[in-house]
DOZA-19254 format. One record per atom (N, C-alpha, C): x, y, z; residue number from 1; atom name. Coordinates in steps of 0.001 Angstrom, whole numbers. Atoms other than C-alpha are relative to their C-alpha. Example, Ala and Ser with C-alpha at 12.3 -4.5 7.8 and 13.67 -1.06 7.14 Angstrom:
2
<px: 890, py: -1190, pz: 0, n: 1, atom: N> $
<px: 12300, py: -4500, pz: 7800, n: 1, atom: CA> $
<px: 900, py: 1200, pz: 0, n: 1, atom: C> $
<px: -820, py: -1190, pz: -60, n: 2, atom: N> $
<px: 13670, py: -1060, pz: 7140, n: 2, atom: CA> $
<px: -770, py: 1090, pz: 730, n: 2, atom: C> $
This chain:
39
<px: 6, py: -832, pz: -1184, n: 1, atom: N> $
<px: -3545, py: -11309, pz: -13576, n: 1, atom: CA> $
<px: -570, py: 1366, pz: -378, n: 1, atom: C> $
<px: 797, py: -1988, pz: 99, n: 2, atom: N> $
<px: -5660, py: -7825, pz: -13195, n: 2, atom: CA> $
<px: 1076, py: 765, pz: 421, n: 2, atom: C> $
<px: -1028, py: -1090, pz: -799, n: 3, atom: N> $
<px: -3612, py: -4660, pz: -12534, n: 3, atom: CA> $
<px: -1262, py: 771, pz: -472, n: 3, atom: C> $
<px: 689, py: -658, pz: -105, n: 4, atom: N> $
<px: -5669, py: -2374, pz: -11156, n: 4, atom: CA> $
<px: 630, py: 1317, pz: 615, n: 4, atom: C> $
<px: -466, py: -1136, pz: -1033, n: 5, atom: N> $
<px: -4961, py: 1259, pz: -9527, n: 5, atom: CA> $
<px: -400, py: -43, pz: 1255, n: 5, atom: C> $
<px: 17, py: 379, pz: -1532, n: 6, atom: N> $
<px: -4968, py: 1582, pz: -5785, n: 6, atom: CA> $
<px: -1474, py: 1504, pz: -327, n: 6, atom: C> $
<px: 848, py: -1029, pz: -15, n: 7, atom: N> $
<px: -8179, py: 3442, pz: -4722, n: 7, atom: CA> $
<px: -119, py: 625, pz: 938, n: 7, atom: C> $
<px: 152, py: -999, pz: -1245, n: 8, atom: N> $
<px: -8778, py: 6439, pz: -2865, n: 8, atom: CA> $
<px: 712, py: -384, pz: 1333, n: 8, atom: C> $
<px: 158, py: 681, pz: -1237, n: 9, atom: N> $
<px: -9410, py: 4624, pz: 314, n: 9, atom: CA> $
<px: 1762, py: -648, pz: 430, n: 9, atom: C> $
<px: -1334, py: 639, pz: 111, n: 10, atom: N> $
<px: -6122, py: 2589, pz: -394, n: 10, atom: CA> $
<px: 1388, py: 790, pz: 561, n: 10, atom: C> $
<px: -1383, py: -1431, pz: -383, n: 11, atom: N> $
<px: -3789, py: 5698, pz: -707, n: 11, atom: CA> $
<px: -310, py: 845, pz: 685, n: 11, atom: C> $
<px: 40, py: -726, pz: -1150, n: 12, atom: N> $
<px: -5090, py: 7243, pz: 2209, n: 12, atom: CA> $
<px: 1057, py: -513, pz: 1148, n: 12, atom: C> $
<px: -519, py: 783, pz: -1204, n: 13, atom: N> $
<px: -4297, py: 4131, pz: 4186, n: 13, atom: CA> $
<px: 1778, py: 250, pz: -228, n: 13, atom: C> $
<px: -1997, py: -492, pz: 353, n: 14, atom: N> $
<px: -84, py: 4066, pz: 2418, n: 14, atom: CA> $
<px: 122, py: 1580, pz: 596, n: 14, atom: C> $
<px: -599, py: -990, pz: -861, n: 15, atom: N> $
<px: 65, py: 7743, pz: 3578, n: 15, atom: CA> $
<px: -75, py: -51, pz: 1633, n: 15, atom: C> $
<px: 346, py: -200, pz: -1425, n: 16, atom: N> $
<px: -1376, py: 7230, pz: 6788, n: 16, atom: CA> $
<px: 1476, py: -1296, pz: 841, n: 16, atom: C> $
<px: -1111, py: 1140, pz: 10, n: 17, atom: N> $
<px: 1242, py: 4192, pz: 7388, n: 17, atom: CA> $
<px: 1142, py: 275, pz: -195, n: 17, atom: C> $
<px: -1864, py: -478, pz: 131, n: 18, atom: N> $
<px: 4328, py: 5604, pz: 6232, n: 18, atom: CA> $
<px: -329, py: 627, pz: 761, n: 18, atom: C> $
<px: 294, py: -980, pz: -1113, n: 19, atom: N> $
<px: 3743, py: 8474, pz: 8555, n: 19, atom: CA> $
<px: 78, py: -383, pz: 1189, n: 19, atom: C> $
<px: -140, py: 922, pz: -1188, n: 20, atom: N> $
<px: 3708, py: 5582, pz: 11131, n: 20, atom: CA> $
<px: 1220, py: -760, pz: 177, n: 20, atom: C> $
<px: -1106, py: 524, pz: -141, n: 21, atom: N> $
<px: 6867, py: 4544, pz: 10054, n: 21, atom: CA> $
<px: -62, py: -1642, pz: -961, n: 21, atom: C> $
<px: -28, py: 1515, pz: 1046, n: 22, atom: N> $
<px: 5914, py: 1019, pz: 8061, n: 22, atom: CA> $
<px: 928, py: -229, pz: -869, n: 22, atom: C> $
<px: -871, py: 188, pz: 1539, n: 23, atom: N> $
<px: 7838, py: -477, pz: 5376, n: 23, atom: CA> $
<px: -759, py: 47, pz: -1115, n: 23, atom: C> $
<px: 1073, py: 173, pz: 1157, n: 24, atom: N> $
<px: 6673, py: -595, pz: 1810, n: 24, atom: CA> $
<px: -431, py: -1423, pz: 3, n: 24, atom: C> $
<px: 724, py: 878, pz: -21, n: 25, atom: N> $
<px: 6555, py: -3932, pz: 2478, n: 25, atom: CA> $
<px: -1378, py: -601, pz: 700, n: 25, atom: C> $
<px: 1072, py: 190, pz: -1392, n: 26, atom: N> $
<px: 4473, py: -4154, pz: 5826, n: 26, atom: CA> $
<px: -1315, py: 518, pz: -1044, n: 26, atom: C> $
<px: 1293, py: -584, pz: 367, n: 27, atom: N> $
<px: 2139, py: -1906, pz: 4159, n: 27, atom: CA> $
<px: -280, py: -717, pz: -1171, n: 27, atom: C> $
<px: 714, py: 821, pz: 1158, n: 28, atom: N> $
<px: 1453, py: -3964, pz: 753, n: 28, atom: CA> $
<px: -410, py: -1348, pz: 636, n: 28, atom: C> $
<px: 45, py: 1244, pz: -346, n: 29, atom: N> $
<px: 1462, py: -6992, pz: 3039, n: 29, atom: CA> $
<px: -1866, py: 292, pz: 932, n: 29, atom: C> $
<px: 1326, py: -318, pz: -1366, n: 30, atom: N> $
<px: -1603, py: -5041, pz: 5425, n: 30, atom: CA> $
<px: -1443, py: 79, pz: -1085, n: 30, atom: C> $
<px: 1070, py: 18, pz: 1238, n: 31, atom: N> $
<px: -3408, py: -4247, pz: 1490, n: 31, atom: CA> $
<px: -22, py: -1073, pz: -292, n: 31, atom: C> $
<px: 593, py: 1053, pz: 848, n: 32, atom: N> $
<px: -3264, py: -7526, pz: 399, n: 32, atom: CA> $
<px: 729, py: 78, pz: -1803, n: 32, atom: C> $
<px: -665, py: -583, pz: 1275, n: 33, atom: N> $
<px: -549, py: -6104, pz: -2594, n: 33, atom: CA> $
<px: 916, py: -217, pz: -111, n: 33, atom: C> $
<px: -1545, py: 344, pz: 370, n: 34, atom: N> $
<px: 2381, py: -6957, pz: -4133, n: 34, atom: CA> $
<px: 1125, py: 782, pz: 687, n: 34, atom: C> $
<px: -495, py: -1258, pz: -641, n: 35, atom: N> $
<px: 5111, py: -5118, pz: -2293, n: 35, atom: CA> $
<px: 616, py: 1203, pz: -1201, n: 35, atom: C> $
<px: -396, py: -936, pz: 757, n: 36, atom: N> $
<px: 6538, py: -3381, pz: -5666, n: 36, atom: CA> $
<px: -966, py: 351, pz: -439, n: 36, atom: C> $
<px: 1304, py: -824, pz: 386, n: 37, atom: N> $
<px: 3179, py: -1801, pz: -5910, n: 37, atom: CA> $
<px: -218, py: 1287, pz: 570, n: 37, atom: C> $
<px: -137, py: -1363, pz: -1058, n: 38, atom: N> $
<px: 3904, py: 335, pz: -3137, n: 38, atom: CA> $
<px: 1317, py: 231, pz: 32, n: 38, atom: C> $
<px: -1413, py: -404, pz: -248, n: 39, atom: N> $
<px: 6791, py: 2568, pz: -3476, n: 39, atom: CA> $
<px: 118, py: 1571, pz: 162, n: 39, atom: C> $
């Protein structure tokens, strides 16, 4: 398995999303990401 860092683009979208209220899960589920990737 690759582990990569989230890019730019990525951690725009997680701020923009929490801010909307999401879960960490919703939002790793909307990237396509593990959910303990986003925390």
């Amino acid at each position: 398995m690759s582990h990569q860092h989230f890019k730019q683009s990525d951690r725009d979208e997680i701020s923009i999303l929490l801010k909307k209220g999401y879960s960490h899960r919703e939002i790793a589920d909307a990237l396509g990401k593990d959910h303990s990737s986003v925390s």
